[in-house]
C-alpha positions in Angstrom: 36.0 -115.8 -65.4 37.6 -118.5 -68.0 39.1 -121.2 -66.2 40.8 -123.7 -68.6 41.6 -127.4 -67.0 42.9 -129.5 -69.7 46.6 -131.1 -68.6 46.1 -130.7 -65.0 44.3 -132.3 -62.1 43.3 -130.1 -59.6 44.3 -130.9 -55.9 42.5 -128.0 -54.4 40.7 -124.9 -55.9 39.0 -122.7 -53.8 36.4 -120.7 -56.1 34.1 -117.2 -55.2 31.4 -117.8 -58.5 31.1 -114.5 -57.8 34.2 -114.0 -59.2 35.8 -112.0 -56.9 37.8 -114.0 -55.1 39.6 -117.5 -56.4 42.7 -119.7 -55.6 44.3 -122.3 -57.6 46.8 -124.2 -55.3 48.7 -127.2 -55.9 48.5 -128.2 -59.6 50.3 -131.2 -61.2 50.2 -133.4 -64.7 47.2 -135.2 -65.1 45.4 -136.1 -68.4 42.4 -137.2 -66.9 39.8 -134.3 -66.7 39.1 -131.3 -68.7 37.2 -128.9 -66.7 36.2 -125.9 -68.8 34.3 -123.0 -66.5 32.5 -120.1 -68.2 30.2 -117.8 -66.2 28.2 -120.2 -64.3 28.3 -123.2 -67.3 30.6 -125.9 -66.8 31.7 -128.5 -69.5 33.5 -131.4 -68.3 35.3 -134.1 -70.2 38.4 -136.2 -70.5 40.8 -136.6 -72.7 39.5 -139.9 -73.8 36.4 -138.7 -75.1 38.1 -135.7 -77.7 40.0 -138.9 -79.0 36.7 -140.9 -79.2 34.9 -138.3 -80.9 37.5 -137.5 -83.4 37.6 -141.5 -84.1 33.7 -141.2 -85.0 34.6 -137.9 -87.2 36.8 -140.2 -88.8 34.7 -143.0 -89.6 32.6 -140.8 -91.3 34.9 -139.8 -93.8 36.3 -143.3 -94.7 32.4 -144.9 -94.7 32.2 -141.7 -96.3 28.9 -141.1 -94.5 27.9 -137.7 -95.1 26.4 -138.6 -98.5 24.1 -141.2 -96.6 20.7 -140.5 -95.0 20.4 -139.0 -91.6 18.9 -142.3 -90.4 21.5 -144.7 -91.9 24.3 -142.4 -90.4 22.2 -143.3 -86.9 22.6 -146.1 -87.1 26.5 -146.3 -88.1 27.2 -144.7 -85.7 25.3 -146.2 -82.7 26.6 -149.5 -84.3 30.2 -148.1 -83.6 29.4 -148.1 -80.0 28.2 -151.4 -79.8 30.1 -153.1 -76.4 30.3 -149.7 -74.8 29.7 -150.3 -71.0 26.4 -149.4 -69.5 27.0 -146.4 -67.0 24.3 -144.9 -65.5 23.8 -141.6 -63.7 27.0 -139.8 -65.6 25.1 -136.4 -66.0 24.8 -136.0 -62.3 27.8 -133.8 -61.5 28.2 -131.8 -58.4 27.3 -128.0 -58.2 26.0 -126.4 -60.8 24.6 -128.1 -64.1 27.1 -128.5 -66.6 27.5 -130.4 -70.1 29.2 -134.0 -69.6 30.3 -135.6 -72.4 31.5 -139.8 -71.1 31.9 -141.4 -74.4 33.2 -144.3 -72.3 30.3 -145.2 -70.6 26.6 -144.6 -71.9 23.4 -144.8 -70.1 20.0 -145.2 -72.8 19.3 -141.9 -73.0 23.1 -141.1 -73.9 23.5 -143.3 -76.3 20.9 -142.1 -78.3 22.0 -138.3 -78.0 25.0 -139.0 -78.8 24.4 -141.1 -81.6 22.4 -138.3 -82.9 24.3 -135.4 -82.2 27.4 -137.1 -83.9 25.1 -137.8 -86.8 23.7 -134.3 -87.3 27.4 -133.1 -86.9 28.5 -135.7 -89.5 25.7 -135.0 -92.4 25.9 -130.5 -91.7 30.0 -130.9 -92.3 30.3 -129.7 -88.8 33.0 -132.3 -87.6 35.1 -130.8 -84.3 35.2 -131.3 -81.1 33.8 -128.0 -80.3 30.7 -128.9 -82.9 29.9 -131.5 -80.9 29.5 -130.3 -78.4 27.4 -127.2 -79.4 25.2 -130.2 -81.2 24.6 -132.1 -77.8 23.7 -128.9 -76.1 21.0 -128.4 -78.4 19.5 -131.3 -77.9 19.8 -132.4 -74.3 18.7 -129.1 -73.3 15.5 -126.9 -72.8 15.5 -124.8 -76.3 19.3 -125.7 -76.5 20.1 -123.4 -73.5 21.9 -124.6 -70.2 20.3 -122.7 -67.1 20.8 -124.9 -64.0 19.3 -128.5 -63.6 15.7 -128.1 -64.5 17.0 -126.8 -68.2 18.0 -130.1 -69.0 15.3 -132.2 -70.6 14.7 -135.0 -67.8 11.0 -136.8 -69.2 11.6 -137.8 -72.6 8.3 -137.0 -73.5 9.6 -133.4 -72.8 12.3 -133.9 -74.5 10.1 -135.2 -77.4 8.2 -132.1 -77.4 10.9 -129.8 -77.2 13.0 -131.4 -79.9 10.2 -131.2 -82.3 9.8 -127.9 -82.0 13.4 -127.4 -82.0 13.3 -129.2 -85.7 15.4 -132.2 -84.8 12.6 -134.5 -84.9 9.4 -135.4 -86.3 7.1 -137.8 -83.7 5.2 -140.0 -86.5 3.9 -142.3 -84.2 -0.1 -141.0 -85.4 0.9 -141.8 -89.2 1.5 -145.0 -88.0 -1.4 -145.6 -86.5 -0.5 -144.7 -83.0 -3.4 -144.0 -80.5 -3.5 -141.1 -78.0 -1.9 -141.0 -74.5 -1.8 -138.9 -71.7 0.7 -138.5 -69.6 0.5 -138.2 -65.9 3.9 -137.4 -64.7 5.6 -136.2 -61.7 7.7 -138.9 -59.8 10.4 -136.0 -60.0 8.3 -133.8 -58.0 6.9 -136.7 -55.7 10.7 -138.6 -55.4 12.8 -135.6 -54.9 15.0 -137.6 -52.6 15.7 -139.9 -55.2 17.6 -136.8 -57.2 20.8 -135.5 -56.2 20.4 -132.1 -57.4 16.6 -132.0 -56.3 18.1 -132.7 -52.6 20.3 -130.1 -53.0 17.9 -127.2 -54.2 14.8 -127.9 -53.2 13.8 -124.5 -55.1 14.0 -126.6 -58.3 11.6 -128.7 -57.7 8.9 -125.9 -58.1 10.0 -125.8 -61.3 10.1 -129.1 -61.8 6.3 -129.2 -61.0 5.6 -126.6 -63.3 7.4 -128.4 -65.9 5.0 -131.6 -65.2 1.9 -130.2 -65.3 2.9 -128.8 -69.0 3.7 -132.0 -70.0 0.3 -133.6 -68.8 -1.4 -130.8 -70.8 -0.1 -132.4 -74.1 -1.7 -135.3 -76.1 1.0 -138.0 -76.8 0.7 -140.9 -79.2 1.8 -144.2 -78.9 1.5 -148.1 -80.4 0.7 -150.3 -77.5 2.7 -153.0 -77.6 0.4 -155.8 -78.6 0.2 -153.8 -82.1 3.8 -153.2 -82.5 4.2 -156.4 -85.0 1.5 -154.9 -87.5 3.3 -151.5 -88.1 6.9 -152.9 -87.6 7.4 -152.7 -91.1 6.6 -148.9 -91.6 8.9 -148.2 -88.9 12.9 -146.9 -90.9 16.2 -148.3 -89.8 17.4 -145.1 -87.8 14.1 -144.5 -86.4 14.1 -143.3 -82.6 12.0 -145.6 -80.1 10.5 -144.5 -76.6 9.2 -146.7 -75.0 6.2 -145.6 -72.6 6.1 -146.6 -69.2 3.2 -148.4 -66.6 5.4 -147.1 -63.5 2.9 -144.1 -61.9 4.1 -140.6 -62.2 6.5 -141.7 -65.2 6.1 -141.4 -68.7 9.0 -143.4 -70.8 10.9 -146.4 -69.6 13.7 -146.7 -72.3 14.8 -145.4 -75.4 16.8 -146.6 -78.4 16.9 -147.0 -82.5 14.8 -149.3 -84.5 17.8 -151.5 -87.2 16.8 -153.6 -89.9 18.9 -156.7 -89.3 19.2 -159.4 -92.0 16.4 -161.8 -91.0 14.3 -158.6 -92.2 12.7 -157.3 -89.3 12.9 -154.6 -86.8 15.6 -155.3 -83.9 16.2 -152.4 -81.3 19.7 -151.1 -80.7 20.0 -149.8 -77.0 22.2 -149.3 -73.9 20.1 -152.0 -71.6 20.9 -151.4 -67.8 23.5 -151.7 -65.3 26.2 -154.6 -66.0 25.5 -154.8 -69.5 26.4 -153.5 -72.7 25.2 -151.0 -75.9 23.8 -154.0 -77.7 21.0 -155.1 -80.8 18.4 -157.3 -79.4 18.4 -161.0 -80.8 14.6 -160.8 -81.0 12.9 -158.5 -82.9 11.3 -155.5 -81.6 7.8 -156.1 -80.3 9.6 -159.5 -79.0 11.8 -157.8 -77.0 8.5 -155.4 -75.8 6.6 -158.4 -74.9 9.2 -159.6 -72.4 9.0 -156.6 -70.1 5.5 -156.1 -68.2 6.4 -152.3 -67.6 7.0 -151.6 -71.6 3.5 -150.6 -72.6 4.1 -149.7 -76.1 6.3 -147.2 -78.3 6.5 -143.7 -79.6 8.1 -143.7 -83.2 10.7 -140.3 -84.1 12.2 -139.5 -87.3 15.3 -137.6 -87.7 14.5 -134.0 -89.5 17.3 -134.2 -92.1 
């Protein structure tokens, strides 16, 4: 079954997945979706978002950024998506889990995959459309495969984890004199109704237990925030920043990049929340930590060139 949607809007398809049986009725011009269906994967995009990520494959070659550190490429191109609306809740698609690439709205957690999958694409040569998006899967998935919703890395200290051992990144948190934290996560498990697809299969969240109790086998290490000022200077322009959570059952509130600005010290670039904008802070970083009670501290990742 290969069902291509690129110049057309559906106003009715009536699908069998298991691919006996399917009807396409009442096509007309739209450029607004691309709906691309093979086996039981879906990747869904517009048109919009193959012109934004050629744009970035551009940039690279006139800042000519391939010859530049993984980091520094980071961090030109989260800077390229600086006044990008916040968007939250884009991955959630109905039926069954799919890649979405929405390059015109970014929630956190977007914003910094994106900026490092386009970075990883830009510094291996690997600049098309269809790079990227092999790239992104990698990351945002469970061993880079896409097998219904639990595949996707939800907890970022999962994804942590996962993207270590997948060679993307390297947690130095401990060389920088992080201290050791245990999770203790499962508001998944214990807020299913606050998760569309968890509603909707309740078989996932089984697995979605499972997956939590792995994760609270594993020692973490983080810089509470009250020591973040001390070690701000080891931390590289480029770096990845999680910040680790006091809400129970969670384990990472936010995530972004560590930038060097001009006044010398460590600002964090990030997609905020709702009604705002990807941004740099004004303050530096362990300002910006102190002014949010649930922001206990920070895990520290490097980019594996």
């Amino acid at each position: 079954m290969l069902i291509l949607k690129k110049y057309f809007k559906l106003c009715h398809f009536d699908h069998d997945l298991s691919g006996e049986k399917s009807s396409l009725k009442y096509l007309k011009v739209s450029f607004f979706v691309i709906l691309f269906v093979s086996g039981l994967n879906a990747q869904v995009f517009s048109e919009k978002d193959v012109e934004i990520c050629n744009s970035k494959f551009k940039l690279a070659v006139d800042k000519n950024l391939s010859e530049k550190p993984l980091n520094d490429i980071i961090v030109e191109i989260g800077k390229s998506f600086i006044g990008i609306e916040y968007v939250a809740h884009t991955l959630e698609q109905d039926g069954t889990e799919q890649l979405v690439i929405n390059l015109t709205g970014l929630d956190c957690t977007t914003f910094l995959e994106t900026s490092l999958a386009f970075a990883r694409c830009i510094k291996s040569g690997s600049t098309t459309f269809e790079d990227y998006k092999k790239e992104l899967t990698f990351i945002r998935y469970r061993d880079g495969i896409i097998h219904e919703y639990p595949s996707r890395l939800h907890y970022f200290s999962d994804w942590i984890y996962n993207n270590n051992k997948k060679g993307i990144v390297k947690d130095v948190t401990k060389e920088l004199g992080g201290e050791e934290i245990k999770f203790n996560v499962d508001y998944m498990s214990t807020h299913p109704e606050s998760y569309k697809h968890l509603k909707e299969n309740p078989d996932f969240i089984t697995i979605i237990r499972k997956q939590e109790k792995e994760i609270n086998k594993r020692s973490y290490y983080y810089i509470p925030k009250t020591k973040v000022k001390a070690i701000e200077n080891k931390i590289e322009t480029g770096d990845l920043i999680a910040i680790t959570s006091s809400v129970k059952g969670l384990d990472i509130n936010h995530v972004g990049f560590a930038v060097k600005m001009k006044d010398g010290k460590t600002h964090f670039m990030h997609a905020p929340q709702v009604d705002t904008k990807v941004q740099i802070t004004p303050e530096p970083l362990h300002e910006y930590l102190k002014k949010i009670k649930r922001h206990t501290g920070i895990i520290v990742l490097r980019s594996r060139e």
